[in-house]
C-alpha positions in Angstrom: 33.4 24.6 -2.8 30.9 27.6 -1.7 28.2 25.5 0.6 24.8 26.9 1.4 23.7 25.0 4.0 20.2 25.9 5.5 19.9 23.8 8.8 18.3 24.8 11.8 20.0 22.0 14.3 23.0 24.0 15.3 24.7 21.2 16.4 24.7 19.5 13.2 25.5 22.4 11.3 28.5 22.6 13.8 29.4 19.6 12.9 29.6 19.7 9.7 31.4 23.0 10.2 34.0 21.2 11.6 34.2 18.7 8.4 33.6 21.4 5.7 37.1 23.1 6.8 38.9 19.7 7.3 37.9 19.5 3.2 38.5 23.0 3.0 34.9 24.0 1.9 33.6 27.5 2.3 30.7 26.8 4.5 27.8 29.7 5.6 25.3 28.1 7.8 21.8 29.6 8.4 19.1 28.0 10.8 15.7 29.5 9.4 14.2 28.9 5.9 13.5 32.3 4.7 16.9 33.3 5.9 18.5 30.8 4.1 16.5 31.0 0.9 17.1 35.2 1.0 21.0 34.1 1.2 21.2 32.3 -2.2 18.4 34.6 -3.8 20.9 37.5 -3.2 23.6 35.4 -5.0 22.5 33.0 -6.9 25.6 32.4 -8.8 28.1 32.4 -5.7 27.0 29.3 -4.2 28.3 25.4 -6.0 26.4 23.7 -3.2 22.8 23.8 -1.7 22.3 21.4 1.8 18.7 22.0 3.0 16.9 20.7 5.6 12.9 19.4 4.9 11.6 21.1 8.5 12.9 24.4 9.1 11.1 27.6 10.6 9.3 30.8 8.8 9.7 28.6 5.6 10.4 24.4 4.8 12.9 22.6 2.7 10.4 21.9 0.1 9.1 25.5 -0.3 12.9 26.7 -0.8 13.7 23.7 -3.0 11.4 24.9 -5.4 12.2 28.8 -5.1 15.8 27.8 -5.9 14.7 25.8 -9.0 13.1 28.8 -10.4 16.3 31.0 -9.9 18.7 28.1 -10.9 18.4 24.9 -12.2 22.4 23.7 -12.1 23.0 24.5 -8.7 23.3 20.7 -6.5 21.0 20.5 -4.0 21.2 17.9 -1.0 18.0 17.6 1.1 18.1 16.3 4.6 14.8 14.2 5.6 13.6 11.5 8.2 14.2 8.1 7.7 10.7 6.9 7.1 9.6 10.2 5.1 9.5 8.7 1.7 6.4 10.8 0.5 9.0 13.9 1.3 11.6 12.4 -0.1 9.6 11.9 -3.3 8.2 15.4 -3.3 12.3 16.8 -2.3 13.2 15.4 -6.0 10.0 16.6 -7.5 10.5 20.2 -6.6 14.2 19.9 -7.9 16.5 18.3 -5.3 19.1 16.1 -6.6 19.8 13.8 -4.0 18.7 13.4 -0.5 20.4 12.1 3.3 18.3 10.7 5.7 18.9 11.3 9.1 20.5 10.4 11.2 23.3 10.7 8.9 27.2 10.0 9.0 29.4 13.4 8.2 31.4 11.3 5.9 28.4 10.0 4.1 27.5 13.4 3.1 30.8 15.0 2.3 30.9 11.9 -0.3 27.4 12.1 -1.7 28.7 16.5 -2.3 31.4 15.6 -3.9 29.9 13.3 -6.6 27.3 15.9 -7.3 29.5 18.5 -7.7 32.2 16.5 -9.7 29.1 15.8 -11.8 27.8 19.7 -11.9 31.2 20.4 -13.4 31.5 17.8 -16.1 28.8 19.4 -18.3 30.2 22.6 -18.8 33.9 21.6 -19.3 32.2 19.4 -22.3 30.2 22.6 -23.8 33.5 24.8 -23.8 35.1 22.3 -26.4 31.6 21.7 -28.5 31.5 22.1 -32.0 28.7 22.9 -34.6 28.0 19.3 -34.4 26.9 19.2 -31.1 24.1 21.7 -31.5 22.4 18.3 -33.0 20.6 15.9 -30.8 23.4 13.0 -30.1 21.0 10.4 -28.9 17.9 9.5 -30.7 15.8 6.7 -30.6 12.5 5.9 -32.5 10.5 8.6 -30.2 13.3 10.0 -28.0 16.2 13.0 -28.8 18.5 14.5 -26.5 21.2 16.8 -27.1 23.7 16.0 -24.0 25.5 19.1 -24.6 22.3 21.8 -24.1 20.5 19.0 -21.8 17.7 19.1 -23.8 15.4 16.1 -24.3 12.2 16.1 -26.8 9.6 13.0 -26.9 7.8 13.0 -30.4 9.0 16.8 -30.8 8.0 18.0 -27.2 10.1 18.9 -24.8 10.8 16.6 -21.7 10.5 19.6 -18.7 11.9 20.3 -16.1 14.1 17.0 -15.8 16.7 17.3 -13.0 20.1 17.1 -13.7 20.0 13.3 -12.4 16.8 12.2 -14.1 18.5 14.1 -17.4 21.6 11.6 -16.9 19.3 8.6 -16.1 17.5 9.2 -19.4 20.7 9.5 -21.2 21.9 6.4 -19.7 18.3 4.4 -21.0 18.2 5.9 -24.1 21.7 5.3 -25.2 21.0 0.9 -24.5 17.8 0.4 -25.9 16.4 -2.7 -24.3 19.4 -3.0 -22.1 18.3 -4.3 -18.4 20.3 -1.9 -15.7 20.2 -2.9 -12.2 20.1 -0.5 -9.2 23.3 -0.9 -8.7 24.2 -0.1 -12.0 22.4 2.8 -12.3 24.2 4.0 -8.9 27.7 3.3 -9.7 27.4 5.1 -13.2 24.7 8.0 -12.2 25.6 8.7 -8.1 29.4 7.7 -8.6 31.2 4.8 -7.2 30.9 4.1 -3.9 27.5 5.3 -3.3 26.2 5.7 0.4 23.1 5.4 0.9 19.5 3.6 0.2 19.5 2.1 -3.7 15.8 3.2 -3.5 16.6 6.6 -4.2 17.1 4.8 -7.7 13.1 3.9 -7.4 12.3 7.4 -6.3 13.7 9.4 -9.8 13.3 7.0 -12.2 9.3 7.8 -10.6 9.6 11.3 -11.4 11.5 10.9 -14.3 8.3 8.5 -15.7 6.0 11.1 -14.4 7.7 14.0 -16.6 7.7 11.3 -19.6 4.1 10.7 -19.2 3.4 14.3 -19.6 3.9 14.5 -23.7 3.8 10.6 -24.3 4.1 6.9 -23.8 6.0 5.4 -21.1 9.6 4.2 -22.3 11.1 3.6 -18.9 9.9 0.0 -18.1 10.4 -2.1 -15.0 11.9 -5.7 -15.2 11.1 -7.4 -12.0 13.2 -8.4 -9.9 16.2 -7.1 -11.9 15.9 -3.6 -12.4 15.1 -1.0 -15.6 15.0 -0.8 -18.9 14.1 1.8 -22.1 12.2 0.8 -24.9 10.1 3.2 -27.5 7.3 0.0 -28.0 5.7 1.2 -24.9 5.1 -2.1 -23.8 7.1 -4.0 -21.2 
């Protein structure tokens, strides 16, 4: 795996140096923002793993989140925020991360957390190769919902769903496929993060929020909350 990782604690990214060659990752490691966003800009396609930290110099995490989105929307990309920063957080997936670490984190916690998202970055284009005609239709509908897993596209009512990320694309899959089927968090973890999952089930909370958001763009809310047991999809808009 080709790891970007745009960090500007030495230590850690020494570290994780150490780590990244004991799993036999190729790791570059550049402390300042504008640095590291020029690295992947140059080649875009070379790198299978983006790990960016929210507060770096000349230019932050969220800034380059974003100005990677607009030159690539597969590439995985792990941001690294404060424990309590849960407005960042939240923004970090806005702007296109797909999962974040808070830190302090554990080396081990992250290496896992890569290698779900790029087992899952791979999945989608082995399935395209062997795609037939048939899969050029949408393969999920519902009532007001259509997704064709195989292009990732998703339409509400005939307008597209934009700029989903690849985990609020599989979330919506997941919903629309069980119509009025209650998933708990840690459903949703085991089947969307992979199993184990490290980490805090409320970054759960914090897509399925952006994913509503994106939703509520071109029409009525299908993602509805059951309290105290988790999520669930249904076109009635009530719930």
């Amino acid at each position: 795996m080709k790891v970007l990782m745009i960090e500007d604690n030495e230590s850690v990214s020494e570290m994780m140096s150490m780590f990244f060659e004991k799993e036999q990752f190729e790791g570059t490691f550049i402390y300042d923002g504008l640095e590291g966003y020029n690295a992947f800009a140059a080649e875009p396609t070379k790198w299978e793993m983006i790990i960016l930290d929210l507060n770096l110099p000349s230019m932050d995490g969220i800034q380059i989140c974003r100005k990677i989105r607009a030159l690539s929307k597969e590439v995985p990309i792990i941001m690294l925020t404060a424990q309590d920063s849960e407005s960042d957080q939240v923004i970090g997936l806005e702007m296109g991360a797909d999962d974040y670490v808070t830190k302090p984190f554990s080396p081990l916690t992250l290496l896992a957390r890569m290698k779900a998202l790029h087992r899952r970055a791979h999945i989608m284009p082995q399935v395209a190769e062997v795609a037939n005609a048939e899969d050029e239709q949408f393969d999920v509908v519902t009532d007001t919902v259509k997704i064709n897993t195989t292009t990732r596209e998703a339409l509400y009512n005939g307008k597209p769903i934009e700029n989903l990320t690849p985990k609020e694309f599989d979330l919506l899959v997941m919903f629309a496929k069980s119509p009025k089927r209650v998933f708990s968090r840690e459903q949703l973890l085991k089947s969307i993060w992979e199993d184990p999952f490290f980490g805090d089930e409320r970054t759960v909370d914090a897509h399925i929020k952006k994913l509503r958001q994106k939703i509520e763009l071109v029409g009525n809310q299908v993602i509805h909350t059951v309290w105290g047991v988790g999520y669930k999809f249904e076109d009635s808009g009530e719930g």
